[in-house]
PyMOL Python script that loads the backbone (N, CA, C, O; Angstrom):
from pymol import cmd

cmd.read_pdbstr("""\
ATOM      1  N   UNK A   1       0.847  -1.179   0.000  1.00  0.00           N
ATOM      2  CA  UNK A   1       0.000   0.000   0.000  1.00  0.00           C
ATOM      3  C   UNK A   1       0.890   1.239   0.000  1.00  0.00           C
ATOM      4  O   UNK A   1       1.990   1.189   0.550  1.00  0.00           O
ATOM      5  N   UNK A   2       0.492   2.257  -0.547  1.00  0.00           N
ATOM      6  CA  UNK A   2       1.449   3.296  -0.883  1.00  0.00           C
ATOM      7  C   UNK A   2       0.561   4.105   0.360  1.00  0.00           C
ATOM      8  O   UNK A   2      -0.497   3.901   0.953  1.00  0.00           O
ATOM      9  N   UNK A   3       1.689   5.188   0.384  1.00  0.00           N
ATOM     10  CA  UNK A   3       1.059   6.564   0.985  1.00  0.00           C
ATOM     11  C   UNK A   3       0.464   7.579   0.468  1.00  0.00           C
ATOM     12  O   UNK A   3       0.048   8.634   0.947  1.00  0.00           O
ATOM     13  N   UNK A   4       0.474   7.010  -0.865  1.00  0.00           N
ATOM     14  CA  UNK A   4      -0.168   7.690  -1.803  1.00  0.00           C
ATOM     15  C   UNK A   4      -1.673   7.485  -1.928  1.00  0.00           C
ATOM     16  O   UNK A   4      -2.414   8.379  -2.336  1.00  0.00           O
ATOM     17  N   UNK A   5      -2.084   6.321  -1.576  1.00  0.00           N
ATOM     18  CA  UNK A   5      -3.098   5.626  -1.780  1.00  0.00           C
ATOM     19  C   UNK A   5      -4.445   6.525  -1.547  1.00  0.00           C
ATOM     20  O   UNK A   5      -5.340   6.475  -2.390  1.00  0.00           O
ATOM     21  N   UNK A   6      -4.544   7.182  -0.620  1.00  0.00           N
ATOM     22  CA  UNK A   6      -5.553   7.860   0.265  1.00  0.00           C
ATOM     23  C   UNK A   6      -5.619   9.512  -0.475  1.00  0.00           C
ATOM     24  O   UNK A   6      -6.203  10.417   0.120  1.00  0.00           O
ATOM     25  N   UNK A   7      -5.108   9.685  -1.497  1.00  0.00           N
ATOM     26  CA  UNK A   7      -4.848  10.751  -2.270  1.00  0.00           C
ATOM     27  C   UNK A   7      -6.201  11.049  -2.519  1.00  0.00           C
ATOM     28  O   UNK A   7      -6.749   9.962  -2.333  1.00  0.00           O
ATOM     29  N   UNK A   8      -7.212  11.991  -2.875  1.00  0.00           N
ATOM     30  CA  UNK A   8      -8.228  12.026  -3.437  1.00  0.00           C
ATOM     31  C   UNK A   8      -8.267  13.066  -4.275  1.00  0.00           C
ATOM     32  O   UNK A   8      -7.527  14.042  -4.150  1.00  0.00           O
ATOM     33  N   UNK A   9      -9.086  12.941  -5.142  1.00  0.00           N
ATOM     34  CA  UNK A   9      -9.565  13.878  -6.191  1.00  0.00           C
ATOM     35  C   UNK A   9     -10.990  13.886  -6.631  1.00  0.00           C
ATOM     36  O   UNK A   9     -11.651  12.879  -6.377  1.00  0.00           O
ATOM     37  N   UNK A  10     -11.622  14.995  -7.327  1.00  0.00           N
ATOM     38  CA  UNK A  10     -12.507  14.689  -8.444  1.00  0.00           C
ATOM     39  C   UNK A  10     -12.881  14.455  -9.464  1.00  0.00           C
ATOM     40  O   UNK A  10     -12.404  15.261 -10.264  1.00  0.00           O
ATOM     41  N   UNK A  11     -13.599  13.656  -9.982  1.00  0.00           N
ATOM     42  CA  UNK A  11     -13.677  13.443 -11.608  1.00  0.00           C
ATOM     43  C   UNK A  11     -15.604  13.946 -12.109  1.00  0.00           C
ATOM     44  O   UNK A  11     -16.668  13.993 -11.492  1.00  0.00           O
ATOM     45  N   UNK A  12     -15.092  14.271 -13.754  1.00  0.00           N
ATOM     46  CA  UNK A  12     -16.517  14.587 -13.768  1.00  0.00           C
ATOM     47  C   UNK A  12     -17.189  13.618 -14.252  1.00  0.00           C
ATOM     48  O   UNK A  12     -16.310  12.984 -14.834  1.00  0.00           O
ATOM     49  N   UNK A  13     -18.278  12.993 -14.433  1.00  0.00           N
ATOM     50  CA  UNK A  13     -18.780  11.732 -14.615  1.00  0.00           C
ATOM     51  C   UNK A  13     -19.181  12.144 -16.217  1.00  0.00           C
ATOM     52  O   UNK A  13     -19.813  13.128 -16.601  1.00  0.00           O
ATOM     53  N   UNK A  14     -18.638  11.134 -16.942  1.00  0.00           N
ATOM     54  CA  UNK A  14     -18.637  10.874 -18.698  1.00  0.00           C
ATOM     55  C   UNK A  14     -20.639  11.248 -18.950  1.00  0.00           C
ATOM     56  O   UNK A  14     -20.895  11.522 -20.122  1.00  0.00           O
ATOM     57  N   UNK A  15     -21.592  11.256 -18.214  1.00  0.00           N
ATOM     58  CA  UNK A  15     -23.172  11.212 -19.038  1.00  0.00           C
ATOM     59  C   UNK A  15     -23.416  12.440 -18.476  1.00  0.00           C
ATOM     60  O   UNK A  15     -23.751  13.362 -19.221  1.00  0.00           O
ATOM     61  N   UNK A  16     -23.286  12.651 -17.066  1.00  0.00           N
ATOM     62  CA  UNK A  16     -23.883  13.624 -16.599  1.00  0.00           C
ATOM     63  C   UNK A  16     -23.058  15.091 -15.773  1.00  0.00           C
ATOM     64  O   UNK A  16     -23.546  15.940 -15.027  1.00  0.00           O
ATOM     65  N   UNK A  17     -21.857  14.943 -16.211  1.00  0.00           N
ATOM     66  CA  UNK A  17     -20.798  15.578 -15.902  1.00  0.00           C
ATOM     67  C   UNK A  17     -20.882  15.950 -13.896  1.00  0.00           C
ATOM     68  O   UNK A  17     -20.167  16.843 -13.441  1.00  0.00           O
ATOM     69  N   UNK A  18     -21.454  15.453 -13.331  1.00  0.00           N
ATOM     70  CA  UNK A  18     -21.563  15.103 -11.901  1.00  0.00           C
ATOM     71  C   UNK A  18     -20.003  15.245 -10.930  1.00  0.00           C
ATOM     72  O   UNK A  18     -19.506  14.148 -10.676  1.00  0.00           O
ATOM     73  N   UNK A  19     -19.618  15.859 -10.661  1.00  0.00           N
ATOM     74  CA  UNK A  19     -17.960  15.865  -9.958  1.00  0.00           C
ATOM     75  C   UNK A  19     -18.169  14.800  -8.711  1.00  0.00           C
ATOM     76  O   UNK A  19     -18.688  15.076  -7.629  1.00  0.00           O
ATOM     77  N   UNK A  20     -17.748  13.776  -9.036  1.00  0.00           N
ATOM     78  CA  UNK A  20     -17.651  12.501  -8.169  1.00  0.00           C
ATOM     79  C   UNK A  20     -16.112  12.293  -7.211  1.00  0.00           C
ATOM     80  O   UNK A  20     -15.024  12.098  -7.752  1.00  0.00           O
ATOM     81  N   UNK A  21     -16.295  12.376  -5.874  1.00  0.00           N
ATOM     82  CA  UNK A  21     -14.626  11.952  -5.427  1.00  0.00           C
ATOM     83  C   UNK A  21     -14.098  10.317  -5.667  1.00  0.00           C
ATOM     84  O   UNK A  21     -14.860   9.353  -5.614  1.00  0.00           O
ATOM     85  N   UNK A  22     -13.031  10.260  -5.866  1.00  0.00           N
ATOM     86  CA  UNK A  22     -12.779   8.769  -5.424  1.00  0.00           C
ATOM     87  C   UNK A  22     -10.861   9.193  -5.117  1.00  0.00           C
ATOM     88  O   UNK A  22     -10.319  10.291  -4.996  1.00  0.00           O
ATOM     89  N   UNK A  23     -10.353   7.962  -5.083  1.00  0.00           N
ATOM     90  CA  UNK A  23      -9.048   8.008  -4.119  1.00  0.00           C
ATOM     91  C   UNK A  23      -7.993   7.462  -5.190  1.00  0.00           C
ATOM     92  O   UNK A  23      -8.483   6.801  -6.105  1.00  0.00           O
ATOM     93  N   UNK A  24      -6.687   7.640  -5.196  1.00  0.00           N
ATOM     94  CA  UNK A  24      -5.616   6.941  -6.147  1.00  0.00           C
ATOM     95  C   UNK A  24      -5.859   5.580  -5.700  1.00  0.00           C
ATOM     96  O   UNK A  24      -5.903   4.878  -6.710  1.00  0.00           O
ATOM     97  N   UNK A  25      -5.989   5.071  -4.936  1.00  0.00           N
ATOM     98  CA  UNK A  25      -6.265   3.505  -4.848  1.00  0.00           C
ATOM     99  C   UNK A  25      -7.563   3.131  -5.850  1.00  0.00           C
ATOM    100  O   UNK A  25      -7.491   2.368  -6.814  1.00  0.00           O
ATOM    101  N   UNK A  26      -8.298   3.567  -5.575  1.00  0.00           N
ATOM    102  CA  UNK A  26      -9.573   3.157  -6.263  1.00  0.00           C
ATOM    103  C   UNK A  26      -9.133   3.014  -7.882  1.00  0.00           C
ATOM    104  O   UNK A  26      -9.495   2.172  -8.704  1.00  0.00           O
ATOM    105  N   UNK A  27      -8.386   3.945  -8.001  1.00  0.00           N
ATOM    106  CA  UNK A  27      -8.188   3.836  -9.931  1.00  0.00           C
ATOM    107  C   UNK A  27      -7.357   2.454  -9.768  1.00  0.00           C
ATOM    108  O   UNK A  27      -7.736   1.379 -10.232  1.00  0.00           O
ATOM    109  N   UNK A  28      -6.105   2.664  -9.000  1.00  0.00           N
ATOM    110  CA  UNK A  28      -5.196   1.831  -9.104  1.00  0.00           C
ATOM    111  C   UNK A  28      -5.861   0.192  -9.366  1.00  0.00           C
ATOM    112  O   UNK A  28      -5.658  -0.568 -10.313  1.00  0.00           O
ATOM    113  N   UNK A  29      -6.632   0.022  -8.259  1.00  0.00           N
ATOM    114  CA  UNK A  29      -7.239  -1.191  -8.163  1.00  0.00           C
ATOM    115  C   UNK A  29      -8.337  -1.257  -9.051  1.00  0.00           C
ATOM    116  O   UNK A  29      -9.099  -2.216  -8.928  1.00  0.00           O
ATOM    117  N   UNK A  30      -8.549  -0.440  -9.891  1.00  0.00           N
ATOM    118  CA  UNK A  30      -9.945  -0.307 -11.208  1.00  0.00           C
ATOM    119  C   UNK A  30     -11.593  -0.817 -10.610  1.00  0.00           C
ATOM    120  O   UNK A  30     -12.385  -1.658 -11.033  1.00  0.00           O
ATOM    121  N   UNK A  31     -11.625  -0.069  -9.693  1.00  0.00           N
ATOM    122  CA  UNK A  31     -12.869  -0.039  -8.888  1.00  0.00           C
ATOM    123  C   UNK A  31     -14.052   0.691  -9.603  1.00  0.00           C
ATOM    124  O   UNK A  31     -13.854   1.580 -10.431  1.00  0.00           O
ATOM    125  N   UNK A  32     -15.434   0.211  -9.189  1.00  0.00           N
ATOM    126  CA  UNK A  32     -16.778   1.048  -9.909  1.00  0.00           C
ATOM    127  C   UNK A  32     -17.269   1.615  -8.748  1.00  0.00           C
ATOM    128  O   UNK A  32     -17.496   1.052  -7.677  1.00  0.00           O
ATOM    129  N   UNK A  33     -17.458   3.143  -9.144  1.00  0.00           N
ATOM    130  CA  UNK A  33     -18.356   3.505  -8.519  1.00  0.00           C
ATOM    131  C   UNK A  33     -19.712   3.437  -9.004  1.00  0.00           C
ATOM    132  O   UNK A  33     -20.019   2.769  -9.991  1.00  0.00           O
ATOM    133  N   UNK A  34     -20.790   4.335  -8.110  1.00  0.00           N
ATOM    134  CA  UNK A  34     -22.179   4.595  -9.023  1.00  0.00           C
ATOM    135  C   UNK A  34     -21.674   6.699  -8.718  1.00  0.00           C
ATOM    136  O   UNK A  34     -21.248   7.447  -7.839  1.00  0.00           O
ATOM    137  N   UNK A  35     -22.101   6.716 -10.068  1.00  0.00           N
ATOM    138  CA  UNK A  35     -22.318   8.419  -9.845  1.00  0.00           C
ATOM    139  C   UNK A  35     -23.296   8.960  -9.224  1.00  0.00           C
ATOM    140  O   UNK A  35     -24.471   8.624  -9.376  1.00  0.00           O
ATOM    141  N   UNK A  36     -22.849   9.941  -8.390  1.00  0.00           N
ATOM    142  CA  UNK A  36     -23.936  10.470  -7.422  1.00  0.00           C
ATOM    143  C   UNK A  36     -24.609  11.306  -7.858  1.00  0.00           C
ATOM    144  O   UNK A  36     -25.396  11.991  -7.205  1.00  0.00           O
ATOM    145  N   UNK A  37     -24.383  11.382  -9.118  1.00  0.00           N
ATOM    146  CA  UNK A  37     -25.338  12.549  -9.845  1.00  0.00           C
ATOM    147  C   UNK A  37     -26.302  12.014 -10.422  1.00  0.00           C
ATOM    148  O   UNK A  37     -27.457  12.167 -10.025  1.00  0.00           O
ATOM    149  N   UNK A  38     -25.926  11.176 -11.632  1.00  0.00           N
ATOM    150  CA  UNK A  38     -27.322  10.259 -12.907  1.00  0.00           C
ATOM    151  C   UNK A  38     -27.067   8.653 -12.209  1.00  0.00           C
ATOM    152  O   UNK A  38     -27.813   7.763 -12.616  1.00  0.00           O
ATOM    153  N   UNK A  39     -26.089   8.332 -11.239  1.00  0.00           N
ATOM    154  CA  UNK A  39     -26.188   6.975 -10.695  1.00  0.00           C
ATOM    155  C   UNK A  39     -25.872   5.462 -11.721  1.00  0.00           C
ATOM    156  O   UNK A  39     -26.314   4.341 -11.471  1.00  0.00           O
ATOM    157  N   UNK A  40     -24.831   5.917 -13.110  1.00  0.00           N
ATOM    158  CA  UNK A  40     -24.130   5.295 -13.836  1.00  0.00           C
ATOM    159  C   UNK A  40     -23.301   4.728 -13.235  1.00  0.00           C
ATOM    160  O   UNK A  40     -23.071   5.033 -12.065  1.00  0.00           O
ATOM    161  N   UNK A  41     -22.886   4.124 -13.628  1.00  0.00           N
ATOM    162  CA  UNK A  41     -21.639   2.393 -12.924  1.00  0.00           C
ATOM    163  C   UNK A  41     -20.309   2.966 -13.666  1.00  0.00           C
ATOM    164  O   UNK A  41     -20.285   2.727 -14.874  1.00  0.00           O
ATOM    165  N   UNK A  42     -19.239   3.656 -13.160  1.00  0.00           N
ATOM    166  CA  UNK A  42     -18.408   3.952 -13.117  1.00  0.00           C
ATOM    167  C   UNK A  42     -16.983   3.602 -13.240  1.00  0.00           C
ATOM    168  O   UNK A  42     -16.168   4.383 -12.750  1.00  0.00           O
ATOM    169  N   UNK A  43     -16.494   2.329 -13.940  1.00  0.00           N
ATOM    170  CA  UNK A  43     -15.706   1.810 -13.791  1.00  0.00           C
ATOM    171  C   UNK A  43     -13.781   2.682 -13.824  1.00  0.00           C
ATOM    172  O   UNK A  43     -13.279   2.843 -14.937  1.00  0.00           O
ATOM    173  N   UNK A  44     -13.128   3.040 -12.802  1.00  0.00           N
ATOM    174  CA  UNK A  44     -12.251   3.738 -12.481  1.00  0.00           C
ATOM    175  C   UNK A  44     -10.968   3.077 -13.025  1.00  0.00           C
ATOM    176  O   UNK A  44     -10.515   2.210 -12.278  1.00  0.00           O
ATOM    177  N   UNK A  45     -10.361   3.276 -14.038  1.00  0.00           N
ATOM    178  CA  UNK A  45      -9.133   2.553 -14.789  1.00  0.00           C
ATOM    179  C   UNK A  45      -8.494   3.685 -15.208  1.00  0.00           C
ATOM    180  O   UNK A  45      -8.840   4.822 -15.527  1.00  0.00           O
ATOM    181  N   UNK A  46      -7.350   3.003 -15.116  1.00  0.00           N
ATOM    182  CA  UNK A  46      -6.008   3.671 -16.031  1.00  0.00           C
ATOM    183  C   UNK A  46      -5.408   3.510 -17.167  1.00  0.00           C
ATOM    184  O   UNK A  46      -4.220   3.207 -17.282  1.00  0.00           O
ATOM    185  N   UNK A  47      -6.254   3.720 -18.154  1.00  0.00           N
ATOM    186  CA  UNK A  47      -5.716   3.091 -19.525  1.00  0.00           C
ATOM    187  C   UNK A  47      -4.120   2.769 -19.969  1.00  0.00           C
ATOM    188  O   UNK A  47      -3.801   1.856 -20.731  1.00  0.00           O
ATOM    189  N   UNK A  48      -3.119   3.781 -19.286  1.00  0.00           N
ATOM    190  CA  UNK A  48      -2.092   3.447 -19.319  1.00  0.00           C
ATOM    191  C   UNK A  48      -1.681   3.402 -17.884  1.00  0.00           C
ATOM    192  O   UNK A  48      -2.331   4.089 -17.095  1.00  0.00           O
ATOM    193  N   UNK A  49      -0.516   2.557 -17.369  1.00  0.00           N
ATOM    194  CA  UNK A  49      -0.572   2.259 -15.826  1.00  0.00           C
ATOM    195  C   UNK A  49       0.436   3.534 -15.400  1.00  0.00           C
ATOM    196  O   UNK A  49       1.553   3.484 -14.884  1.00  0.00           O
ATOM    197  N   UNK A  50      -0.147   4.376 -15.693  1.00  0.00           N
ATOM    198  CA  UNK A  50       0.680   5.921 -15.237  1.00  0.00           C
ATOM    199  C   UNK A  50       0.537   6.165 -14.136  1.00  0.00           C
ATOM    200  O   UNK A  50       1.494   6.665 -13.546  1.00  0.00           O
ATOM    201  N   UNK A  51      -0.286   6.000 -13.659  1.00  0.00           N
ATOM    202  CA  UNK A  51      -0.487   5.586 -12.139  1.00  0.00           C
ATOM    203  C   UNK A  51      -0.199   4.922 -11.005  1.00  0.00           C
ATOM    204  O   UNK A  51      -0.072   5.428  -9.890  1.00  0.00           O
ATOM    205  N   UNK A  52      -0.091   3.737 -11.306  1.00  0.00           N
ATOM    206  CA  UNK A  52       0.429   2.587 -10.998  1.00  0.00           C
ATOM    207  C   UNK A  52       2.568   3.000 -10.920  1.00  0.00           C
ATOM    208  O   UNK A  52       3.353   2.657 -10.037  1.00  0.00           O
ATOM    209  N   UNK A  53       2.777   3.586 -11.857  1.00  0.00           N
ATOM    210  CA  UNK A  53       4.195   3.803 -12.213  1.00  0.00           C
ATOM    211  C   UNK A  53       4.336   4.944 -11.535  1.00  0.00           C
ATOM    212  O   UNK A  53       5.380   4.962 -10.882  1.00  0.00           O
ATOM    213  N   UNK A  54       3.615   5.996 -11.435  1.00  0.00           N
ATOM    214  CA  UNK A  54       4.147   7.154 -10.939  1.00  0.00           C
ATOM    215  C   UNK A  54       3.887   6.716  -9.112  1.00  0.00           C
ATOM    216  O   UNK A  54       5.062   6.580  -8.772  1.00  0.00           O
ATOM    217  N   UNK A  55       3.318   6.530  -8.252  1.00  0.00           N
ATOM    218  CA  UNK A  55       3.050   5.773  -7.429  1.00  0.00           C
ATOM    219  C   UNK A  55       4.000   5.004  -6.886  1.00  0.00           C
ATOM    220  O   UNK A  55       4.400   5.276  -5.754  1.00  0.00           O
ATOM    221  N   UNK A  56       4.528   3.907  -7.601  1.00  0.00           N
ATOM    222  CA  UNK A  56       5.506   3.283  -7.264  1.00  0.00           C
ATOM    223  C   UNK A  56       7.449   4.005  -7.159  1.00  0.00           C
ATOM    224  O   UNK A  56       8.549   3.679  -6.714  1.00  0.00           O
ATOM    225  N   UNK A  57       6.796   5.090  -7.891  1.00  0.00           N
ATOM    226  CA  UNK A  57       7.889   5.829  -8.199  1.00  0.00           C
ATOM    227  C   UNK A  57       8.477   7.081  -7.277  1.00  0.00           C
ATOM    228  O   UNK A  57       9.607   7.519  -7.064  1.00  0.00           O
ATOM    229  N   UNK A  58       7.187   7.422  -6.856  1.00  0.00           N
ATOM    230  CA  UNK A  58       7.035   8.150  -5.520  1.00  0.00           C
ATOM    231  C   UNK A  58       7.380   7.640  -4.135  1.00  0.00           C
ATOM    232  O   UNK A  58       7.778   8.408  -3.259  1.00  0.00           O
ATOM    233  N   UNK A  59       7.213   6.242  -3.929  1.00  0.00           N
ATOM    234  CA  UNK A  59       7.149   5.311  -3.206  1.00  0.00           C
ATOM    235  C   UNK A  59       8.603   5.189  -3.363  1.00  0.00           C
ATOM    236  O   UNK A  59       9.032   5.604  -2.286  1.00  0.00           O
ATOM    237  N   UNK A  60       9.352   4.940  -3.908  1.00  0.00           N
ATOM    238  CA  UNK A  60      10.601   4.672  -3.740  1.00  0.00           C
ATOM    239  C   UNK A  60      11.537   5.952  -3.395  1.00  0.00           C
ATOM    240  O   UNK A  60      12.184   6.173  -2.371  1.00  0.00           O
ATOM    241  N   UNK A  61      11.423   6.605  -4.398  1.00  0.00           N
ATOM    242  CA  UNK A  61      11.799   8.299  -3.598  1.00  0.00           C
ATOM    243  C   UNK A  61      11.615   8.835  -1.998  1.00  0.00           C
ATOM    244  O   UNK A  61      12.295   9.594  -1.308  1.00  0.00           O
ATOM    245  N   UNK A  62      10.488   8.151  -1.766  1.00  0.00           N
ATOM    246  CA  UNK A  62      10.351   9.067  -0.246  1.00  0.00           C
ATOM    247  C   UNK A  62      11.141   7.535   0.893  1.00  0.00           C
ATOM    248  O   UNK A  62      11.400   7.757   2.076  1.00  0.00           O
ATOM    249  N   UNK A  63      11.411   6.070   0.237  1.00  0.00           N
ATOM    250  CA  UNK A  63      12.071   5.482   0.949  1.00  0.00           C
ATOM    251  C   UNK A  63      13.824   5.998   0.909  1.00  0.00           C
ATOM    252  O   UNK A  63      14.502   6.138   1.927  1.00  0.00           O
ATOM    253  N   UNK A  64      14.343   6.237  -0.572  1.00  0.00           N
ATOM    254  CA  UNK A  64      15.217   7.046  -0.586  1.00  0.00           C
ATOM    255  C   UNK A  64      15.454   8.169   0.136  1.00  0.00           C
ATOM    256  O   UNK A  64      16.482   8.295   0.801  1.00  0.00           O
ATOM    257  N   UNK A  65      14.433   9.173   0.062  1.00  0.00           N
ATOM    258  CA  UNK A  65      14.983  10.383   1.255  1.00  0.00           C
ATOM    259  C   UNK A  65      15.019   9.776   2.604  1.00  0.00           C
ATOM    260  O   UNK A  65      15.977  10.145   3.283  1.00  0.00           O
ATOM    261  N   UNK A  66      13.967   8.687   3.321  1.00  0.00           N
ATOM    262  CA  UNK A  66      13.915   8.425   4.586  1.00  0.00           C
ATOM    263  C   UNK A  66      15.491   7.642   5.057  1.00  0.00           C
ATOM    264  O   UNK A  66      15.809   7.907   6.217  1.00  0.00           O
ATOM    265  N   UNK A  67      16.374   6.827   4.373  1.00  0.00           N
ATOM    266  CA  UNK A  67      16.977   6.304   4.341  1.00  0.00           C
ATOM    267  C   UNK A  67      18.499   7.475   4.388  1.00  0.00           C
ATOM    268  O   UNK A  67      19.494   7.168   5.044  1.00  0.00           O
ATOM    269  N   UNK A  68      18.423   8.618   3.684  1.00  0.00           N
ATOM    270  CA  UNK A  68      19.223   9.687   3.288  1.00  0.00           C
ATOM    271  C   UNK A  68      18.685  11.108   4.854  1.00  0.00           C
ATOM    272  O   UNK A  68      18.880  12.308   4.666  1.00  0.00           O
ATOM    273  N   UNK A  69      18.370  10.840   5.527  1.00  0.00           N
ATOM    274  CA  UNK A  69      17.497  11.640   6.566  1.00  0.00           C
ATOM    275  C   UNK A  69      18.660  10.680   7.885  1.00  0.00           C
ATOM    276  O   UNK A  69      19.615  11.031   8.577  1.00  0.00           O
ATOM    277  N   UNK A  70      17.838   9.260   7.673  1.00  0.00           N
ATOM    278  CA  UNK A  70      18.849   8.432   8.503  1.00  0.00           C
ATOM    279  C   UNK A  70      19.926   8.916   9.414  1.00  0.00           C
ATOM    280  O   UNK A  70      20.180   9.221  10.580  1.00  0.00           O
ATOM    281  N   UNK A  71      20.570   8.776   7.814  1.00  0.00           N
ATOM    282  CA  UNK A  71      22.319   8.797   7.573  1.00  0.00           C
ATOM    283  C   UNK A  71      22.468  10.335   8.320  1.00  0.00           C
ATOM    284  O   UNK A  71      23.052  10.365   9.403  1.00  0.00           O
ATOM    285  N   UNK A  72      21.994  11.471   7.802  1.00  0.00           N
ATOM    286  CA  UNK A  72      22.466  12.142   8.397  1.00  0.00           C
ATOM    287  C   UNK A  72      22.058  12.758   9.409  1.00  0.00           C
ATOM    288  O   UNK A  72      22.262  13.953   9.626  1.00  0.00           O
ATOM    289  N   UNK A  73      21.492  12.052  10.062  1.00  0.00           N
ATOM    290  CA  UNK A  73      21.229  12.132  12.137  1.00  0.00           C
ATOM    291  C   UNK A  73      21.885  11.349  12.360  1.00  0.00           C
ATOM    292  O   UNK A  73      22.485  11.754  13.355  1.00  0.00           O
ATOM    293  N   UNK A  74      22.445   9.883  11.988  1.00  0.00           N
ATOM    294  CA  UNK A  74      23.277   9.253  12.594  1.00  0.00           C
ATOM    295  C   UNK A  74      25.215  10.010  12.570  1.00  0.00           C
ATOM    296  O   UNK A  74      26.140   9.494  13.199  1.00  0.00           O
ATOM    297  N   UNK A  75      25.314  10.992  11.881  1.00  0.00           N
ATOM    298  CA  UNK A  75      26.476  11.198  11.890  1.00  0.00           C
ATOM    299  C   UNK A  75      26.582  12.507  12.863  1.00  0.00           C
ATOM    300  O   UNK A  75      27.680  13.010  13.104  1.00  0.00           O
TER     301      UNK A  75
END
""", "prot")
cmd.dss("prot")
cmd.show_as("cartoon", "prot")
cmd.util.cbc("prot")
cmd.orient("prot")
């Protein structure tokens, strides 16, 4: 699970343009919502896993700084 995960945003819903929240996990894991506006089935994907990559990519960076933070309190 990233720390990214819990990220949220809005999207506008494709029929009824409705601004719906959902979370970077939810895309990640290609979850459906229903829109709270016209109540369409929502399926949340990443056509390209840009998400998935940037995420993981972030994820390694902030283990890099924590690791680089370390080092220099231990000296």
């Amino acid at each position: 699970m990233s720390v990214l995960d819990s990220a949220s945003f809005r999207f506008a819903c494709p029929k009824c343009q409705f601004l719906n929240p959902a979370t970077l996990l939810e895309v990640r894991l290609g979850r459906r919502i229903i829109c709270r506006g016209c109540k369409a089935n929502l399926c949340l994907t990443d056509g390209r896993p840009s998400i998935e990559n940037a995420v993981r990519k972030i994820d390694r960076e902030l283990e890099d700084l924590s690791e680089t933070i370390k080092l220099e309190i231990k000296l």
